[in-house]
Each structure stands twice: as C-alpha cells, then as structure tokens.
N, CA, C and O of each residue as an XYZ file, in Angstrom:
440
protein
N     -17.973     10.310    102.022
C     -18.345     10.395    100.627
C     -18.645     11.860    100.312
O     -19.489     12.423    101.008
N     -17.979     12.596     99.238
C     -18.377     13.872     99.268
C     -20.128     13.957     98.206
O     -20.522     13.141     97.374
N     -20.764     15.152     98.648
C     -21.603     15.186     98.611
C     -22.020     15.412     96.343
O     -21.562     16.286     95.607
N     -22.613     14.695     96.109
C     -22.919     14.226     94.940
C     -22.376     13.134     94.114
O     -22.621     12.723     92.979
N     -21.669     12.843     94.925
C     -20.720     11.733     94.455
C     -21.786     10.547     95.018
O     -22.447     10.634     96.052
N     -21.777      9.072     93.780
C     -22.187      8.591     93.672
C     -21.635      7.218     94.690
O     -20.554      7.395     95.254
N     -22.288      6.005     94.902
C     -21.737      5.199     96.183
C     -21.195      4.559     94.612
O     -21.671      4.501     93.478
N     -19.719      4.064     95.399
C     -18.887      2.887     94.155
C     -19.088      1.532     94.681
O     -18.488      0.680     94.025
N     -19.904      0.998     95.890
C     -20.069     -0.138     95.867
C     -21.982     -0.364     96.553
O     -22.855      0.467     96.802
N     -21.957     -1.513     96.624
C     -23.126     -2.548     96.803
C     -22.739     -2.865     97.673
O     -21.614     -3.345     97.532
N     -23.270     -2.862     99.088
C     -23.246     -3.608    100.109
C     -23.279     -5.079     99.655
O     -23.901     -5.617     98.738
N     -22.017     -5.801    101.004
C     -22.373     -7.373    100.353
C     -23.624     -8.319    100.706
O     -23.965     -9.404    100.233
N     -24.196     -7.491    101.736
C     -25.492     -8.199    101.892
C     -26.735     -8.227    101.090
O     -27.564     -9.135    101.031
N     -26.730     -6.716    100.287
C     -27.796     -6.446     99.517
C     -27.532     -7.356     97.856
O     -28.361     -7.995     97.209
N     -25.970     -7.075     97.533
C     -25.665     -8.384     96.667
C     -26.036     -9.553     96.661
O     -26.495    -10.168     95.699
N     -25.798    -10.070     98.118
C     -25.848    -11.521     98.487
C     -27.489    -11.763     97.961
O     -27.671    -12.535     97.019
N     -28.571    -11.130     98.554
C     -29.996    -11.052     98.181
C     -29.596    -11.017     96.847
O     -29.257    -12.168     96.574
N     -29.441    -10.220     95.768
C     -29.620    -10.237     94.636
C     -29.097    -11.789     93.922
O     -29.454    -12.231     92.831
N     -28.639    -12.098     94.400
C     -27.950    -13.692     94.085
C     -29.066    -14.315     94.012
O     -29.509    -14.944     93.050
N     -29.797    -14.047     95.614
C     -30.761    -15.170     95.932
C     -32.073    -15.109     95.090
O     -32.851    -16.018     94.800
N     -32.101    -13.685     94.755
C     -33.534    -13.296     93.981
C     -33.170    -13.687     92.924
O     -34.144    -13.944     92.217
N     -31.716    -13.968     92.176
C     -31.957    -14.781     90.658
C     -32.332    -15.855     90.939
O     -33.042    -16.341     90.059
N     -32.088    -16.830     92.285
C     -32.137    -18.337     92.218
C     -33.772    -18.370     91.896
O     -34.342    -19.030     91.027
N     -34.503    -17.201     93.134
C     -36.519    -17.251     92.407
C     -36.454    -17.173     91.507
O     -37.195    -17.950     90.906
N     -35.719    -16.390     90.762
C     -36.483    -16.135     89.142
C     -35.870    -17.600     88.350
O     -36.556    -18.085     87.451
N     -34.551    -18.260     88.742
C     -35.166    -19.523     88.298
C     -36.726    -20.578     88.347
O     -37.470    -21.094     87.513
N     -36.624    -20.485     90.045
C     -37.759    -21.044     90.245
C     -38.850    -20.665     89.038
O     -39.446    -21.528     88.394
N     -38.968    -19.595     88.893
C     -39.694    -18.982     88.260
C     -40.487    -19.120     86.387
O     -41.484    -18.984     85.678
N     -38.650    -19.593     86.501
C     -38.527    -19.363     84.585
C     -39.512    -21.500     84.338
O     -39.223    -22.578     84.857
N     -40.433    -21.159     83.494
C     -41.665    -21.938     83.113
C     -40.440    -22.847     82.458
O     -40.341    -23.975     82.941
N     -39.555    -22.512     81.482
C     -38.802    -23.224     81.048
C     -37.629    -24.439     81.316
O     -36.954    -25.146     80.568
N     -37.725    -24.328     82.414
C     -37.227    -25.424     83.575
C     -38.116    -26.318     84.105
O     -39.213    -26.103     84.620
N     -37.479    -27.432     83.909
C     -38.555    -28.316     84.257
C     -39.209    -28.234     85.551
O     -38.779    -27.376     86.322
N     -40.238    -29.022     85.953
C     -41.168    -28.527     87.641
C     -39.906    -28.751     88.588
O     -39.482    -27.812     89.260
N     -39.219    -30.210     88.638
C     -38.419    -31.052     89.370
C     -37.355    -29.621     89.646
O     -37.318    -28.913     90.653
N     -36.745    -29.531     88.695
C     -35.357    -28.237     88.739
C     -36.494    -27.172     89.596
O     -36.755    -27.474     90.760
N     -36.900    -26.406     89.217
C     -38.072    -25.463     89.713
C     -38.248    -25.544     91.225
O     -37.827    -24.685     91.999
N     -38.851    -26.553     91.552
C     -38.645    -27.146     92.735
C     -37.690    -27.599     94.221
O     -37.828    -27.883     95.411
N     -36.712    -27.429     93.198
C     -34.919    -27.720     93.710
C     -34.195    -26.174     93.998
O     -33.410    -25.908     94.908
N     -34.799    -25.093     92.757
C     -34.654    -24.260     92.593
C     -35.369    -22.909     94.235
O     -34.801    -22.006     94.850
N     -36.738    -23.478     94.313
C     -37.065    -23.104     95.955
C     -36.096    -23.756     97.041
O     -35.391    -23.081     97.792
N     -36.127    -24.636     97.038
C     -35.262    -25.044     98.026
C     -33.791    -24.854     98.377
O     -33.321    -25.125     99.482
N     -33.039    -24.319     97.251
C     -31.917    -23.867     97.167
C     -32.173    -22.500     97.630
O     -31.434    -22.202     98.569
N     -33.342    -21.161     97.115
C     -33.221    -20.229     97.521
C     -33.589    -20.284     99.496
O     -33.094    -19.427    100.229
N     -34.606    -21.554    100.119
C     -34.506    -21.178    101.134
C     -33.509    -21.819    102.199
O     -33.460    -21.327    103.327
N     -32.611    -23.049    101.814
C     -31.133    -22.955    102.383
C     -30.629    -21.570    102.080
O     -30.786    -20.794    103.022
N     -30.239    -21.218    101.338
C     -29.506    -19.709    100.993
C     -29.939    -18.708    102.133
O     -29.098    -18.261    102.913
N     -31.556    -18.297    102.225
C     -31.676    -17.041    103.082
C     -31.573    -17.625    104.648
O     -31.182    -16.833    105.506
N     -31.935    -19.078    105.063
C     -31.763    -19.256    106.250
C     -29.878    -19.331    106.790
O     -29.601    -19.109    107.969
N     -28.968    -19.601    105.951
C     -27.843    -19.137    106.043
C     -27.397    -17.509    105.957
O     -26.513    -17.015    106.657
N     -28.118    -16.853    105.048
C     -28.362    -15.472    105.155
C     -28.424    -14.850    106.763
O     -27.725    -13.873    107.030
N     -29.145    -15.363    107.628
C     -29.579    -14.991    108.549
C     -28.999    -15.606    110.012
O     -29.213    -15.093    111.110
N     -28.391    -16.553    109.817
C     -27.430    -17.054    110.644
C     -26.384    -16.316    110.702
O     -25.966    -15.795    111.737
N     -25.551    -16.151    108.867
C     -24.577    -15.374    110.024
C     -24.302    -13.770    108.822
O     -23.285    -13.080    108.890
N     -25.144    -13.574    108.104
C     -25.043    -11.917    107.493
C     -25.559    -11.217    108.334
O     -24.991    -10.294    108.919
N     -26.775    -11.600    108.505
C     -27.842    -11.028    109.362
C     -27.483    -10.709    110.499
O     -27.140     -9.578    110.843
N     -27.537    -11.766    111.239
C     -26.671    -12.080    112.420
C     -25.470    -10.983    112.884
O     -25.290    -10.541    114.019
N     -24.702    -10.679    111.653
C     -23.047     -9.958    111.968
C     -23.779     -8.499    111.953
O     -23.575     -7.590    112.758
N     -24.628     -8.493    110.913
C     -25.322     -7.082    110.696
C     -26.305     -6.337    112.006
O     -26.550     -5.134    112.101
N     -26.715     -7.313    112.844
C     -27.177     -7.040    113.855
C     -26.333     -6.536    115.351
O     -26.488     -5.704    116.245
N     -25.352     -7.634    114.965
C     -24.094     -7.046    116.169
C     -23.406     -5.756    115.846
O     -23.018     -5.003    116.739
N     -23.203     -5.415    114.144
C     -23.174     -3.749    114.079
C     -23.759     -2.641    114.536
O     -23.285     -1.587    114.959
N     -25.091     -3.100    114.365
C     -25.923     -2.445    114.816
C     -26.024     -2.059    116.962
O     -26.039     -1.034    117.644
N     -26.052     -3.062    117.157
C     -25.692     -2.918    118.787
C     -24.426     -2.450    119.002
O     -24.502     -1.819    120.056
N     -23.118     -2.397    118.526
C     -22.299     -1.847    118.488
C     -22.544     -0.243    118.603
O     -22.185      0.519    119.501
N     -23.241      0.018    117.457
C     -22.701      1.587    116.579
C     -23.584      2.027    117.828
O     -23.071      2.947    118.465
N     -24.874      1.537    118.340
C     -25.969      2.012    119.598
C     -25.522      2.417    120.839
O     -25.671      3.507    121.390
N     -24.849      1.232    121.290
C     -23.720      1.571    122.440
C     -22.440      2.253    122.452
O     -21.706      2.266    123.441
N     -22.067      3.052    120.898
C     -21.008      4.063    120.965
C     -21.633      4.923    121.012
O     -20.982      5.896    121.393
N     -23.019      5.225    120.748
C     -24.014      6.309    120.296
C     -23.639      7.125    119.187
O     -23.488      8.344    119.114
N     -23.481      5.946    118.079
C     -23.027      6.938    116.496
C     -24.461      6.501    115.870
O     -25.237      5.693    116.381
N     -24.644      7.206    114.654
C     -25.994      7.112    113.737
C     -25.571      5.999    113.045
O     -24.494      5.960    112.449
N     -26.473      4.962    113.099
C     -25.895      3.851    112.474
C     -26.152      3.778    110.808
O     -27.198      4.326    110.459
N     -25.397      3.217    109.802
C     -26.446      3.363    108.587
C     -26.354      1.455    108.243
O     -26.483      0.799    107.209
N     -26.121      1.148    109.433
C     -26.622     -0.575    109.478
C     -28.180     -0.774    110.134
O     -29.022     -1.672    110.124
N     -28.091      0.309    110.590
C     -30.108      0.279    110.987
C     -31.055      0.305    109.466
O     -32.008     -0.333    109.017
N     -30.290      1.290    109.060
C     -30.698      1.719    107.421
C     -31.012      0.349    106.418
O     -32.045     -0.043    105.877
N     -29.600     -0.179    106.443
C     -29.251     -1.461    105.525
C     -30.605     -2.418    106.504
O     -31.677     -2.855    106.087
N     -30.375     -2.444    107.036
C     -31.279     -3.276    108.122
C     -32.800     -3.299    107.261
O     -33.292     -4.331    106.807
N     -33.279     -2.230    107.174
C     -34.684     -1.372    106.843
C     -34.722     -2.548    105.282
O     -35.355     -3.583    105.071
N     -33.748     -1.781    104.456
C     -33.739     -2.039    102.965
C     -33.921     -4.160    102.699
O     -34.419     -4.799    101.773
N     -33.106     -4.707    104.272
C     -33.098     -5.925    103.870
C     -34.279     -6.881    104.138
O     -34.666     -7.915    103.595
N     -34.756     -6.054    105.306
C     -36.240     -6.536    105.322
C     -37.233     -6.318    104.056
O     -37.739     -7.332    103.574
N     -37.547     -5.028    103.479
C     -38.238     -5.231    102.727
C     -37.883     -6.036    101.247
O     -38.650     -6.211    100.301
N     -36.443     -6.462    101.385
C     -36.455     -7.004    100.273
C     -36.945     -8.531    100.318
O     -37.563     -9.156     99.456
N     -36.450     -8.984    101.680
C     -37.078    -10.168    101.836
C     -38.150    -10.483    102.041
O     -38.477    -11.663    102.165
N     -39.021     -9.416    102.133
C     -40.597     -9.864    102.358
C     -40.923     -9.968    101.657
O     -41.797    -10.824    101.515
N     -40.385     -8.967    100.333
C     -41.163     -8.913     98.965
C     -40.726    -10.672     98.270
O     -41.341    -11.686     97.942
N     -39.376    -10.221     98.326
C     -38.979    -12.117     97.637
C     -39.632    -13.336     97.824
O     -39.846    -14.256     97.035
N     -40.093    -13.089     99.755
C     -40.521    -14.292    100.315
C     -42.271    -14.757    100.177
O     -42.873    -15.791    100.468
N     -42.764    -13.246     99.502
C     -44.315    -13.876     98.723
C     -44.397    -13.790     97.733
O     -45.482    -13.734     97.154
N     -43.104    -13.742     97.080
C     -43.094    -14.357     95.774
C     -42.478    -16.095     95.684
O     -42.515    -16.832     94.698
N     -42.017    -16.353     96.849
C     -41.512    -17.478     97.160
C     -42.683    -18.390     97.366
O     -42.845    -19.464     96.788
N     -43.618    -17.758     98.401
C     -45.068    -18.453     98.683
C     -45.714    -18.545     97.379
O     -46.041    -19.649     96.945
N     -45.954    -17.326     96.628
C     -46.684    -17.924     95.319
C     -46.396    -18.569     94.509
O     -47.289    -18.974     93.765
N     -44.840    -19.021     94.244
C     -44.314    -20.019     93.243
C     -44.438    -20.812     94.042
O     -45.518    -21.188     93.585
N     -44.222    -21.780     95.316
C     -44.571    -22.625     95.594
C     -45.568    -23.146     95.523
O     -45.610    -24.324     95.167
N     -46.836    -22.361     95.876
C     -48.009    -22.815     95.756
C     -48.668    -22.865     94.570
O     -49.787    -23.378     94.582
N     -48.196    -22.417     93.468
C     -48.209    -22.309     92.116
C     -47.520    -24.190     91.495
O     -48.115    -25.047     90.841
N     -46.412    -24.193     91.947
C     -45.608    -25.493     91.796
C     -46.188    -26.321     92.408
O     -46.139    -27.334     91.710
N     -46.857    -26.577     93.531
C     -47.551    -27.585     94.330
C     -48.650    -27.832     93.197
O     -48.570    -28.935     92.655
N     -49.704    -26.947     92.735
C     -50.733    -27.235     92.037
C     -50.061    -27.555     90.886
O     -50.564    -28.579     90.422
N     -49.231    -27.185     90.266
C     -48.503    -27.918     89.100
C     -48.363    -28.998     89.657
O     -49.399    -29.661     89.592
N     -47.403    -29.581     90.277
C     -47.388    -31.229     90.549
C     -48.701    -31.741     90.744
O     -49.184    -32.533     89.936
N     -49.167    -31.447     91.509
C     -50.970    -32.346     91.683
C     -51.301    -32.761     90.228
O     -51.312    -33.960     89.950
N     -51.696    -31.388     88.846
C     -51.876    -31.569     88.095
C     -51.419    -32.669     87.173
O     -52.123    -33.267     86.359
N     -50.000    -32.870     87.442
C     -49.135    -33.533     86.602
C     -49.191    -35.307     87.036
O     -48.962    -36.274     86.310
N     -49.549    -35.268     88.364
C     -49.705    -36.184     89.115
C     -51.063    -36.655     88.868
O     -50.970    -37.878     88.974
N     -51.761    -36.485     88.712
C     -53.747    -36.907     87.974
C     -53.512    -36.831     86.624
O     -54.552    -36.943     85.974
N     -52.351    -36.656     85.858
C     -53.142    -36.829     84.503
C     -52.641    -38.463     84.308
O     -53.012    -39.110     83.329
C-alpha cells in the first residue's frame, strides 16, 4: 500500500462483527417486541460462536503460519482489534440480557 493511501477494503472478519453488532442493536431497539429481542440475543450468540470456530479459528492458523516464516504478522494486529471488539459487544450482550430477563419477570407478575 503506498504510503498515504487509504485501505480500499474491510477485513472480512471485522465486517462479519459489524453484522453481528447490528443483530445487538436489534436486541436492543425497545421497539421490537421482548420475544423478537430475545431471539435477537440468541441469534447474535449462534453467530459469534460460529465466528470462532472457523474465522477465528483460520485467523489463528495465519497467525502461526506468518510466526514460523518469521514475517511481522498484521493478523496478530487484526487479532488485537477483534478481541476488543468482542468484549465490548459481549457486555453489552450481558446487559441486554439481563435487562430482558428483568423485563420478562416484570411482564410475567403483572
């Protein structure tokens, strides 16, 4: 890439996350019923545990690859960026759930 030139693509893994982070912000959107909402977590965590079977997974064997040619990897890099995206997603995942759990209770006693 020459130097100032801008990247013309998105890694497909960091895409793939962005997919998954709209499915939270369904979870998310109040305007969906609890039930969808609900369906809506569970769809995002089939999604990242397939994420990690085999994106993750392939992204890791790059990584041992590029180690044992002894090149600078920039899948260590991608590596870095995909963790923190999933940590951040995944307590926002914990707080809509546990947000949605006390919604159902509620809905469930009245």
């Amino acid at each position: 890439m020459v130097m100032g030139q801008e990247k013309l693509y998105i890694e497909k893994e960091l895409s793939w996350l962005s997919f998954n982070e709209r499915v939270l912000q369904e979870a998310a959107d109040k305007s969906n019923p609890l039930i969808e909402r609900m369906r809506f977590l569970g769809i995002y965590s089939n999604n990242l545990d397939e994420f990690y079977k085999v994106r993750f997974a392939e992204l890791k064997r790059r990584i041992i690859i590029s180690e044992e040619q002894g090149s600078n990897s920039h899948s260590r890099h991608l590596l870095g960026k995909i963790q923190s995206r999933v940590l951040k997603a995944d307590q926002e995942f914990d707080g809509l759930y546990n947000e949605l759990l006390l919604e159902m209770g509620a809905t469930r006693s009245s």
